[in-house]
N, C-alpha and C positions, 0 to 999 in steps of 0.2 A: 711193669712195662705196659699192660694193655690199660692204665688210667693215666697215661699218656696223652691218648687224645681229649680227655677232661681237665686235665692239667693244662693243656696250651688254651682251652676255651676257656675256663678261671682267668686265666692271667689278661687276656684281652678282656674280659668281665673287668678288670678290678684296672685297669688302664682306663677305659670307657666312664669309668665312676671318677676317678683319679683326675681328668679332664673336667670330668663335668662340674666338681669342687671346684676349679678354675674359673671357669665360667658359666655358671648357672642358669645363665638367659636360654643355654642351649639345652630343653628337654630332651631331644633324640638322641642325647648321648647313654644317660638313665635307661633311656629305652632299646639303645644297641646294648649295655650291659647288660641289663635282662636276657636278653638275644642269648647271649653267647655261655651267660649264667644257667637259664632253663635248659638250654640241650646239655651241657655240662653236668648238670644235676640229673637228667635223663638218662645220658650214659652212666651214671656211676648206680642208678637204682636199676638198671639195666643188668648191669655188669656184677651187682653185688647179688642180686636177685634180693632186694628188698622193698617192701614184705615178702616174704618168703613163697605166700600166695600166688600162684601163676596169676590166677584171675584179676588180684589187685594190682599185682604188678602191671599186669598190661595195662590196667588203667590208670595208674601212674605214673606212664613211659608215658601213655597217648596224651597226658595234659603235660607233661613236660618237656614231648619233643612237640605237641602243636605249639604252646605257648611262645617257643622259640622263635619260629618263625613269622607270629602275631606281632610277636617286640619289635621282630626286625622291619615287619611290613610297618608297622603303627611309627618306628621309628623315622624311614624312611619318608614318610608320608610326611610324617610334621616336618622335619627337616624343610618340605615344600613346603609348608605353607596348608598342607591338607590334613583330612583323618580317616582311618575306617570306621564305619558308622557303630558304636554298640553291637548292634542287633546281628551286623555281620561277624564278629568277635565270638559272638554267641554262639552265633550258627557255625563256626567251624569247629568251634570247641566243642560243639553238640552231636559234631555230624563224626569226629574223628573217635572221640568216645563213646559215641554211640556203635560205631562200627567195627572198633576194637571188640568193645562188650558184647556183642551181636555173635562177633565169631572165635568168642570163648566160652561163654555161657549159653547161647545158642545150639552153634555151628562150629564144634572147635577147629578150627584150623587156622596154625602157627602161619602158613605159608599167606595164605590171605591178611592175616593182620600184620605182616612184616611189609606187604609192597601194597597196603594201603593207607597205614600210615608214611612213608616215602614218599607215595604220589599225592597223599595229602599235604604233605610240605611241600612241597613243590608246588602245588595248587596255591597257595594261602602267596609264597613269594610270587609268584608266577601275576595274581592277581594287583600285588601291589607295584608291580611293573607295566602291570596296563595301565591303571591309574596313573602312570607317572610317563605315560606315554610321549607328552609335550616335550619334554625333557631332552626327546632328539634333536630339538632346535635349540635348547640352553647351550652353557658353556660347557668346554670341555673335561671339565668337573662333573657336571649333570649326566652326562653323555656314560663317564664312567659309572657312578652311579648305576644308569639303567644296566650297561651292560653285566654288572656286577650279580645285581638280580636277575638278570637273562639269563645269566653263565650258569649261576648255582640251581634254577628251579631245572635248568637242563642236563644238568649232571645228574638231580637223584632222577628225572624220567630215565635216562640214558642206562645208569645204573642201573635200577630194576626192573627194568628189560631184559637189559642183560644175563641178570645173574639171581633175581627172582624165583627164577626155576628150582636153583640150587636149594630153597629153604625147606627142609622136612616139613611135613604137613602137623608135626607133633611132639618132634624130641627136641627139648631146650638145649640139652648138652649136644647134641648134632649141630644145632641149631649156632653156636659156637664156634664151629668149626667149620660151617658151609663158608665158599664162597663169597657168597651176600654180604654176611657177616665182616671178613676181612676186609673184603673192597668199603664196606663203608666205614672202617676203622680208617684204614688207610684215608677213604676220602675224607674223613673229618679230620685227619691231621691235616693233610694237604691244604685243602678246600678252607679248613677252619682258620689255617693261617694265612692263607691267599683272603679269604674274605673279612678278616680283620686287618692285617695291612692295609686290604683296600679302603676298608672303613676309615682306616687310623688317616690314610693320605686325603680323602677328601674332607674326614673333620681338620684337619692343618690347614690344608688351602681353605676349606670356610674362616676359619680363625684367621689365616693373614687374611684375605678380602674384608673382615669384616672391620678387623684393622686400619684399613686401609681405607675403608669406606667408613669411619669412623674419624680416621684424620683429614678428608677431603670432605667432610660433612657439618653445619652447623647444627648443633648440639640444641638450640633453641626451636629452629621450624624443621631441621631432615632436608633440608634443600642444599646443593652444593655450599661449601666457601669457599673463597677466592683462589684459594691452593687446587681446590677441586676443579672447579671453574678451568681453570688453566689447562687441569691435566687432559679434561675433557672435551674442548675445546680445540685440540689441536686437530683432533679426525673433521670434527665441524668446518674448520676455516681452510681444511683443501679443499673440501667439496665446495666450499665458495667461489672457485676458478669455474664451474660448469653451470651451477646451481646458484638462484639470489639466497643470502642468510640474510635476514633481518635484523639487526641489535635493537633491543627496546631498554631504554633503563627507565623506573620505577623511584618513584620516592611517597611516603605517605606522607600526607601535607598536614603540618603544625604535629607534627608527631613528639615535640619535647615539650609541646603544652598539655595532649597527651598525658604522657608522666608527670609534668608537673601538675596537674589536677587531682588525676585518678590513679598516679601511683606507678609504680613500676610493675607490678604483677598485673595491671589492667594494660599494661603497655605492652607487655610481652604475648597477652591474649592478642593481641590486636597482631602484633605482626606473626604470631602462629595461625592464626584466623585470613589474614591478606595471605602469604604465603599457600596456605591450604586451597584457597580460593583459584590463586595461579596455577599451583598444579590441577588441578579441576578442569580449567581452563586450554590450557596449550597442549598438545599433541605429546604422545610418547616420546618419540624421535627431539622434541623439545630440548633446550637444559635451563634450568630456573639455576638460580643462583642468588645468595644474601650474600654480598660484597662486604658488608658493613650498615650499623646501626639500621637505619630503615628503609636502606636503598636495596632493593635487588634489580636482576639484569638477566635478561630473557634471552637466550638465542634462539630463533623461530627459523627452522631449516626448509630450505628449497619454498620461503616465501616472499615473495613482492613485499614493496615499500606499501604499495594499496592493500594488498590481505593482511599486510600485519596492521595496520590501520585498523580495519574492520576488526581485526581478532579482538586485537587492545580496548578497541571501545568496548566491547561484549566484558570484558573484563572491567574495565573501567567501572562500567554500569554494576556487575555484577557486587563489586567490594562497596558500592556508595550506597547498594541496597541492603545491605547484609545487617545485621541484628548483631552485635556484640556483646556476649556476658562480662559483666562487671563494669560496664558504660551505662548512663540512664537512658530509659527508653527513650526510643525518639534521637536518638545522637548517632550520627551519620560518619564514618571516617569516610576520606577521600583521598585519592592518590592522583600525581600528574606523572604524565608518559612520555618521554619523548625517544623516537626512534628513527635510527638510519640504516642504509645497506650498505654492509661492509664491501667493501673495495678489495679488488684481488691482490694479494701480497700484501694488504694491510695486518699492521699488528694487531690483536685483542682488545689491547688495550690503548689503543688510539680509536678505534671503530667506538669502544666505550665514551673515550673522552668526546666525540663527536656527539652521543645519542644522550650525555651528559649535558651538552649544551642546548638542546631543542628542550632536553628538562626543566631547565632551571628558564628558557624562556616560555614555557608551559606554566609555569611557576609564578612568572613576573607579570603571566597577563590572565591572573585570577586565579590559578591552581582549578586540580578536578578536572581535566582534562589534555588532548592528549596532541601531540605535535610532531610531525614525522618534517625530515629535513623534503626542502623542495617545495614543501605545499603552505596552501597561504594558512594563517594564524586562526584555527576554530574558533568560534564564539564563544563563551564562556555555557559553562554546562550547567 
């Protein structure tokens, strides 16, 4: 019964590994396994008393119950997109075994290395919750997330507060049977299954979003596809009854001469390279989109027919100066624009066929530049 609460950490251990064979792009699953592996391995060299050594023992609890919550933090973090830095990894592991070691070979006392390791865990999670502080304004995935590490660095504070008092200052077997002891049995059953569920629910919802954002995405530049385009597009074109949206569509000019010169793999530079460019260019709140072969389609939110002008041109300029690997030096690719402002209760895709047609007369009177519906015919660039 009392390797119970290492038993349910194993099993979320080897789920987390189990996943991550699935999909391997996701490191911080590896590293929730570890999580849940290390305290799991902590309790049972805890609970077995092995080495038999008080002295080692405690310094083999204190690297295996820090490390736990290192994975988890370290976890957590890349999941963002972040990391804790080495040298911080170091220093908790230096500070929690050092402090253990301090007050057993030192300064024996059980009672101090019992609720200093505890608040050291709780520090190590506690930390990788501030770092992840932004996350209040993420989705309600993120949001969980934080709370998740909120909730647990708050439980062991709350915990050894509470019941801290209870730990003899020297007898293991007392030591067993305090208070302390049971409440934290109990909380790692508890806690350990609440916070693996929780893990298990936001690694799913990342898995369908990524999904999802894998089927509404081209596969060539990471900018919407037409599917995407649509889905995302529908909050855009309410806000078009208060707010101007802009349509621009894109074409790169002689792009199947292009390929047929320098190749397909020199072509596909070329619209990963424009594409990169566009998002570089246009605003967050934006959506870039690759509709097909080398056209893509901009929506430019809560902007005038004249700022998207200007924008476009910046862009324009920006892709005619660009340098291309696998083109010879000195070879220039060029793109025509043509853009209009969607009409209220217009479809998507008639605002497009609209911004399609200033295109293709951008097209006809020289290409490389860029034509918004309304205004007279620029000079060639």
């Amino acid at each position: 019964m009392k390797f119970i609460p290492s038993a349910l950490l194993l099993l979320f251990a080897a789920s987390f590994f189990s996943v991550w064979l699935l999909d391997r792009r996701r490191r911080h699953l590896v590293l929730f396994s570890l999580a849940f592996l290390s305290v799991s391995a902590g309790t049972v060299v805890q609970l077995a008393l092995w080495p038999s050594d008080i002295g080692l023992n405690s310094l083999a609890c204190a690297v295996l119950y820090t490390a736990g919550p290192l994975f988890l933090a370290e976890g957590v973090l890349s999941r963002s997109g972040k990391r804790m830095p080495l040298l911080e990894h170091a220093a908790w592991m230096a500070l929690m075994v050092g402090l253990l070691g301090y007050f057993y070979y030192v300064v024996d006392n059980l009672q101090i290395r019992a609720c200093a390791l505890n608040l050291g865990m709780a520090g190590i999670v506690l930390s990788a919750a501030w770092k992840l502080r932004h996350l209040t304004r993420g989705s309600t995935i993120d949001k969980a997330m934080l709370w998740l590490l909120s909730g647990l660095s708050l439980t062991f504070v709350v915990r050894t507060l509470l019941t801290g008092g209870s730990v003899p200052t020297s007898d293991i077997a007392a030591f067993f049977e305090s208070p302390f002891w049971l409440w934290a049995q109990f909380a790692m059953s508890v806690l350990g299954v609440a916070m693996g569920l929780g893990l298990l629910v936001v690694v799913c919802a990342d898995v369908v979003l990524g999904l999802k954002s894998e089927r509404d995405s081209d596969l060539l530049t990471s900018l919407l596809n037409r599917r995407g385009l649509e889905a995302r597009a529908v909050e855009v074109l309410s806000g078009a009854v208060r707010n101007p949206l802009s349509v621009v569509a894109c074409d790169i000019d002689r792009f199947k001469s292009i390929n047929d010169r320098f190749g397909h793999a020199a072509g596909d530079v070329v619209l990963s390279t424009v594409a990169g460019i566009i998002r570089e260019q246009v605003r967050v709140k934006d959506l870039v989109a690759r509709i097909g072969g080398e056209e893509f389609v901009i929506l430019l939110r809560d902007c005038s027919t004249d700022d998207a002008y200007m924008l476009t041109e910046q862009l324009r300029a920006a892709i005619a100066s660009c340098e291309l690997a696998g083109l010879p030096a000195g070879f220039k690719v060029t793109c025509s624009f043509g853009i209009v402002e969607c009409r209220a209760g217009e479809d998507l895709w008639d605002a497009i066929g609209r911004a399609d047609k200033m295109l293709y007369a951008a097209k006809h009177a020289g290409r490389n530049r860029t034509l918004a519906e309304g205004a007279r015919l620029p000079r060639a660039a």
